[in-house]
C-alpha positions as a Python dict, from the first residue, in 0.01 Angstrom:
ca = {
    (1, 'X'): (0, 0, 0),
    (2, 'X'): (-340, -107, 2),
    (3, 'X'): (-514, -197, 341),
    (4, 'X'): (-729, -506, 479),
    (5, 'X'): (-1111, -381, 542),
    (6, 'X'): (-1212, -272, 907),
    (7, 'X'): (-1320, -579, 1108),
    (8, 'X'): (-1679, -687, 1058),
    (9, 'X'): (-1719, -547, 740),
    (10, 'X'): (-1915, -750, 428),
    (11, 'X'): (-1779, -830, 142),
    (12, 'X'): (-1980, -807, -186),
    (13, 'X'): (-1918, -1048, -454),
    (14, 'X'): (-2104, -1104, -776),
    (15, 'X'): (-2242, -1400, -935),
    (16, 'X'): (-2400, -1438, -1266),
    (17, 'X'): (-2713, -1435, -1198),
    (18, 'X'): (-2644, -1113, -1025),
    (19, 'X'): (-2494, -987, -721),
    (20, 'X'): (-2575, -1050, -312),
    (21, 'X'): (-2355, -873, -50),
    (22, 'X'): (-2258, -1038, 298),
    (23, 'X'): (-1990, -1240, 271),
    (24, 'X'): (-2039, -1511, 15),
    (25, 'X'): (-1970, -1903, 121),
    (26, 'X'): (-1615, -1892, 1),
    (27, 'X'): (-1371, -2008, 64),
    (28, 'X'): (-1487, -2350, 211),
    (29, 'X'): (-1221, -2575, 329),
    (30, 'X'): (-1001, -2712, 52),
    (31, 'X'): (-1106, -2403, -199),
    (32, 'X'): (-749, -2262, -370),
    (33, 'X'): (-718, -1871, -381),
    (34, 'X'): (-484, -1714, -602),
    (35, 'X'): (-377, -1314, -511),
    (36, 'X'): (-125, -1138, -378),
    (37, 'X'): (52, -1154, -18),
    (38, 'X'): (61, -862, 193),
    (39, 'X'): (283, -832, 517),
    (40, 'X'): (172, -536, 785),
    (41, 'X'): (383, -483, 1098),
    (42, 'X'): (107, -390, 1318),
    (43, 'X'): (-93, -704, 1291),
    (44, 'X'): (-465, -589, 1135),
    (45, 'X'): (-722, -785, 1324),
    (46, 'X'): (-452, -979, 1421),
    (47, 'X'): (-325, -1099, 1127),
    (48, 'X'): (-1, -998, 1036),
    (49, 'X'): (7, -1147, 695),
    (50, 'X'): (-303, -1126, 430),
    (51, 'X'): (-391, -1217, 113),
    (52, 'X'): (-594, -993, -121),
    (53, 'X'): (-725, -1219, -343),
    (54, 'X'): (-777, -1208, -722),
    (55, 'X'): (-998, -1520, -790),
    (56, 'X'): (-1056, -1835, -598),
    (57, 'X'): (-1166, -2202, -688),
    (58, 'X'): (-1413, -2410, -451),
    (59, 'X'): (-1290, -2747, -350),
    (60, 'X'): (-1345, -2985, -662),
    (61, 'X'): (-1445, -2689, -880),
    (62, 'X'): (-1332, -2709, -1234),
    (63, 'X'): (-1245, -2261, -1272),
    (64, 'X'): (-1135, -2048, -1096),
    (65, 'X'): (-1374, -1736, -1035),
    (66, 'X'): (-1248, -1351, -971),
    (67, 'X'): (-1366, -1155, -662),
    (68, 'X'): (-1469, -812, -653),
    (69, 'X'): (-1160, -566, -638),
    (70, 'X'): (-1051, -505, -249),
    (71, 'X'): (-1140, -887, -119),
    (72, 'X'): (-877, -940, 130),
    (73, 'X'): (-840, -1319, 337),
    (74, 'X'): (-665, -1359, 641),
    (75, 'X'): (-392, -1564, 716),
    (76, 'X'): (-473, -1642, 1080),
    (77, 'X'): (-771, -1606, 1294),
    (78, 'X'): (-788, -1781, 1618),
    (79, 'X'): (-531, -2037, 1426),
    (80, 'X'): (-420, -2085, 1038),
    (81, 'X'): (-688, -2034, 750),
    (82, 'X'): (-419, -1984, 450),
    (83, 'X'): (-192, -2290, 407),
    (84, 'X'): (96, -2271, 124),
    (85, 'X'): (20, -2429, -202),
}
């Protein structure tokens, strides 16, 4: 099963105007992330559940964009990021 990255490290993401690396301004509150849900026991960074993510959508947004392979959201950090759609 694949893993969440090591704390602290950057994503890279793409654009089309081509590509930065740090983590990009996503997702802002209200943005919609679509991508598979991942459970792990021992509670990586202290999140027990994650999402790696396929492609999200900013708030008001009219597509949804994909993310480089191996993005990975929390579900929790210091309180809920992911809510249920």
């Amino acid at each position: 099963m694949p893993r969440p990255p090591p704390p602290h490290t950057a994503l890279a993401a793409k654009s089309g105007k081509g590509s930065f690396s740090g983590p990009p301004e996503w997702p802002r509150n209200g943005a919609v992330l679509k991508g598979t849900v991942h459970v792990f026991e021992d509670k990586p960074q202290g999140s027990r559940e994650w999402l790696l993510v396929s492609e999200y959508k900013q708030a008001g947004a009219g597509a949804f964009v994909a993310v480089p392979e191996g993005t990975w959201m929390q579900f929790e950090q210091s309180g809920v990021l992911l809510h249920a759609a």
